[in-house]
N, C-alpha and C positions, 0 to 999 in steps of 0.2 A: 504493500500500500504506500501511496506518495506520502512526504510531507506535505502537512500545508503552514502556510503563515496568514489567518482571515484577523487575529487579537493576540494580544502580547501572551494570554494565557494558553496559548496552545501550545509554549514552548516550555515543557517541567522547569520549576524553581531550579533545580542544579544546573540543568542544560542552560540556563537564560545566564547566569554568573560566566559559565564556559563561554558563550558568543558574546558576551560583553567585553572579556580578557581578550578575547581572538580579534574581537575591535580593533581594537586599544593595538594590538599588536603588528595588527595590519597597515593601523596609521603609521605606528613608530616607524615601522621597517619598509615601507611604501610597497608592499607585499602584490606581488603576482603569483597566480598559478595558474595551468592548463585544466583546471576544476572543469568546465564547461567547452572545453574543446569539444567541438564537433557537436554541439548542442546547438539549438534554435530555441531564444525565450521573446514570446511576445507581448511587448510591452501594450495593452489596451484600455486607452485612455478616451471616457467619454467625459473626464473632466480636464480642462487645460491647467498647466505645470510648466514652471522652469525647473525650480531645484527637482523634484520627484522626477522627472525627465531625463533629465542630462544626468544626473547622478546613477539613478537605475543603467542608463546605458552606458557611461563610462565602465561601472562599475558590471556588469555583464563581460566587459571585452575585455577588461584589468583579468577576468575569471576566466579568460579564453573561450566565451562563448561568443552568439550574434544573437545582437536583441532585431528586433523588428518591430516598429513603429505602428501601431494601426488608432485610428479615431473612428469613432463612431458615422463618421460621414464614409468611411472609407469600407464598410462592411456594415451584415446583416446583425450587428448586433443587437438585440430588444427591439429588432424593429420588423420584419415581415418573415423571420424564420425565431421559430420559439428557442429561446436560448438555451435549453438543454439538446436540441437539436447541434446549434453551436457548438455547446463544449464537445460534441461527441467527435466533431469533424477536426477540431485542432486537435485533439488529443489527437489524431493519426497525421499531422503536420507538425509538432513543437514537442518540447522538452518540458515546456514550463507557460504559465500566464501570471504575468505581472498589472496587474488591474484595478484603477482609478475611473470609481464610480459610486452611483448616489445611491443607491439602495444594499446592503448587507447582503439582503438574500438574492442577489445577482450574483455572489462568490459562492456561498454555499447552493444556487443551483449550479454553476461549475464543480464543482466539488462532485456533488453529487453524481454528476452524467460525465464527466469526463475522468479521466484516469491517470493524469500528468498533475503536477506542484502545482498550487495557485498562490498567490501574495499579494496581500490589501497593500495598496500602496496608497490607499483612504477611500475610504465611503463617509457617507451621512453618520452612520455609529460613532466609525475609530478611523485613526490614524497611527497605527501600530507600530509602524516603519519609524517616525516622525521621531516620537515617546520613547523605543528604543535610542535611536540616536542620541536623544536629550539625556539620559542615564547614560552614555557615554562620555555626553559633555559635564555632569555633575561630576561622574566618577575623578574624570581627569584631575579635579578640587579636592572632592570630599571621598575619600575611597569606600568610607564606611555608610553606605548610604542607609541604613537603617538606623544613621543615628540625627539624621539632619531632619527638615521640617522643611515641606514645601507647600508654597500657595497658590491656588490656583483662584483669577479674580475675571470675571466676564459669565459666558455664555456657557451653560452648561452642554458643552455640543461633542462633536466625537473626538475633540482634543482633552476634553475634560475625561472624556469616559476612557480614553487610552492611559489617562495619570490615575484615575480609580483603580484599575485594572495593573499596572505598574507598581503600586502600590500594595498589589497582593504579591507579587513576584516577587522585587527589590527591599518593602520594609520598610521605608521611608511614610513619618505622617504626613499627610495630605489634608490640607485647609482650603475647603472650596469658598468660596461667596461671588454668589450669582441673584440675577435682578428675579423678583416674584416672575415663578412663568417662564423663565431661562434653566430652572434647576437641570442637574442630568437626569438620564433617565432612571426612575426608580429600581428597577428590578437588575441593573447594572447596579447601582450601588448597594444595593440589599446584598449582592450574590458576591460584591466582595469583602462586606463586613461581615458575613458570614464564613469567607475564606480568611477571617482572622486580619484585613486590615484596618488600619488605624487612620480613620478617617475623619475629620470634622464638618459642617456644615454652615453655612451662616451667611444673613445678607448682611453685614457689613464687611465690606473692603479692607478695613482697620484691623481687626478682629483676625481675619484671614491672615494677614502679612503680619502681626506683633509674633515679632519673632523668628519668620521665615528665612533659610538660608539662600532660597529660590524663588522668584517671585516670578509665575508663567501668565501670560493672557495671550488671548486672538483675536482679530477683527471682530465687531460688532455684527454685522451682518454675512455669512460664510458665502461661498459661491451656491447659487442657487437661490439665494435670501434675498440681491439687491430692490426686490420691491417693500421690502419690510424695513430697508433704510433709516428712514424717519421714524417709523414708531420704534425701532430698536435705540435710534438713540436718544429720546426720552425715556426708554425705560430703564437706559443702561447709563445715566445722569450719576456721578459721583462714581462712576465704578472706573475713569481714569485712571492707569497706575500713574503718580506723577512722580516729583521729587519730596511732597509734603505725606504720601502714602510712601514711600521706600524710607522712609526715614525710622519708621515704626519697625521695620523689617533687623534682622542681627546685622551684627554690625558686616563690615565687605557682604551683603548678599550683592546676589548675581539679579539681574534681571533677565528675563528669557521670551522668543515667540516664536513661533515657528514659520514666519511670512508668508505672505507680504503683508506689510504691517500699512496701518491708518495712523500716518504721525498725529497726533491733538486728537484723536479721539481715545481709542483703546489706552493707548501709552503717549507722553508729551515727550515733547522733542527730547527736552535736555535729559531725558531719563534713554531714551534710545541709543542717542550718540555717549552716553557716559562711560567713562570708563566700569562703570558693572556691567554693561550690558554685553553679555556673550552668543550674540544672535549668529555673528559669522561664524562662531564654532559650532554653532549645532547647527548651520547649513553644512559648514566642511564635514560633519559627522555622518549627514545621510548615507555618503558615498564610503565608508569604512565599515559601518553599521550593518547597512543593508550587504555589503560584500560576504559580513560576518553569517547574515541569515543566511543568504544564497550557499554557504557553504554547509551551513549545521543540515539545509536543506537537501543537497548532493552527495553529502560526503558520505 
């Protein structure tokens, strides 16, 4: 049976520590192998990416594979051949599907009907891919990550539910605060306080960050959202990270987002370009990170 990578939790607690170190070790050493030679992974994108893009494909050919590019304009994907027909037909063309799209259960009917690797490379849920990298950028700091505190301040969306979910693997507390009507989703966070993480909840911004070594947000409205613009950002009023909210955070925290970022809304200028802000490392981590999955996934 394949691997797959749809949530951080599909990777065992031990396994996930081992691909985090293989990271780490891939960056150091700017590591190639012929992992995927003579493989074919199709990169299938019905949402548009720079970083998730060019890092998946870099990061395929570093592995000695060949990615292949496909959009939703360019194939029958969800659109006039039912997509479990689809995965049956690439699984006898490719190695693998690397897949950025808006509905969860569009990977797990791939899964289901086809018989090759799949890899969220983000849905509507999660952002899997994203979250791991980000635990590479913390590690690089903090090695001991179930002893730090992270904040998470915005929209409860599938960047929040991939740091729930991280939080059951890695060990790290997690302090969300999100606007009434933004929470994550329920039954995602139930299933991992029950897998024993240490989670808090709360609509205040302040509250979240006192004390944080990590302070994470994302755009106010995700792709797909731009009609909800306006009313998102009345509702999402004081949930700013700025420099009057990091202040409350431990002392050197990092600020963090996974781009592309809305300067003056989500996060204000002078908190973005500061020196805590380590956004370009956790873009440069996609491409070590995901290297690291593709191999836990091949090897």
């Amino acid at each position: 049976m394949p691997k797959h990578f749809l949530t951080i939790l599909d990777i065992p607690k031990d396994e996930a520590k081992q691909v985090l170190l293989r990271a780490k070790e891939m960056k150091d050493n700017k590591v190639r192998t012929d992992l995927l030679a003579g493989k074919t992974l199709l990169l299938i994108f019905e949402k548009a990416s720079t970083r998730t893009r060019v890092s998946f494909e870099v990061g395929v050919r570093q592995l000695g594979g060949d990615p292949v590019f496909i959009t939703s304009k360019d194939s029958q994907l969800g659109r006039s051949e039912p997509l479990k027909d689809t995965a049956r037909v690439l699984s006898r063309y490719a190695d693998g599907l690397i897949v950025r799209t808006f509905g969860q259960e569009k990977l797990e009917t791939l899964v289901e009907y086809g018989d090759i690797p799949v890899v969220n490379a983000l849905t509507d849920e999660y952002h899997p891919c994203q979250i791991m990298a980000d635990m590479l950028t913390m590690y690089e700091r903090t090695p001991n990550l179930e002893d730090i505190k992270v904040a998470w301040v915005g929209d409860g969306n599938n960047m929040a539910h991939s740091f729930i979910n991280g939080a059951v693997t890695f060990g790290y507390t997690l302090a969300l605060a999100c606007p009434e009507g933004y929470e994550p989703d329920k039954d995602i966070l139930e299933n991992a306080e029950r897998l024993g993480a240490k989670i808090v909840t709360t609509r205040d911004p302040a509250e979240a960050v006192r004390g944080a070594h990590y302070v994470n947000t994302d755009v106010w409205a995700s792709m797909g959202q731009e009609e909800e613009q306006k009313k998102r950002e009345v509702a999402f009023a004081g949930f700013e990270v700025n420099a009057a909210l990091m202040a409350g955070a431990a002392d050197n925290a990092k600020f963090m987002h996974c781009l592309p970022v809305h300067r003056g809304e989500e996060v204000s200028e002078d908190v973005f370009e500061s020196p805590a802000s380590i956004v370009w490392d956790q873009a440069e981590n996609r491409l070590h990170m995901q290297k690291a999955i593709l191999e836990w996934i091949y090897k």
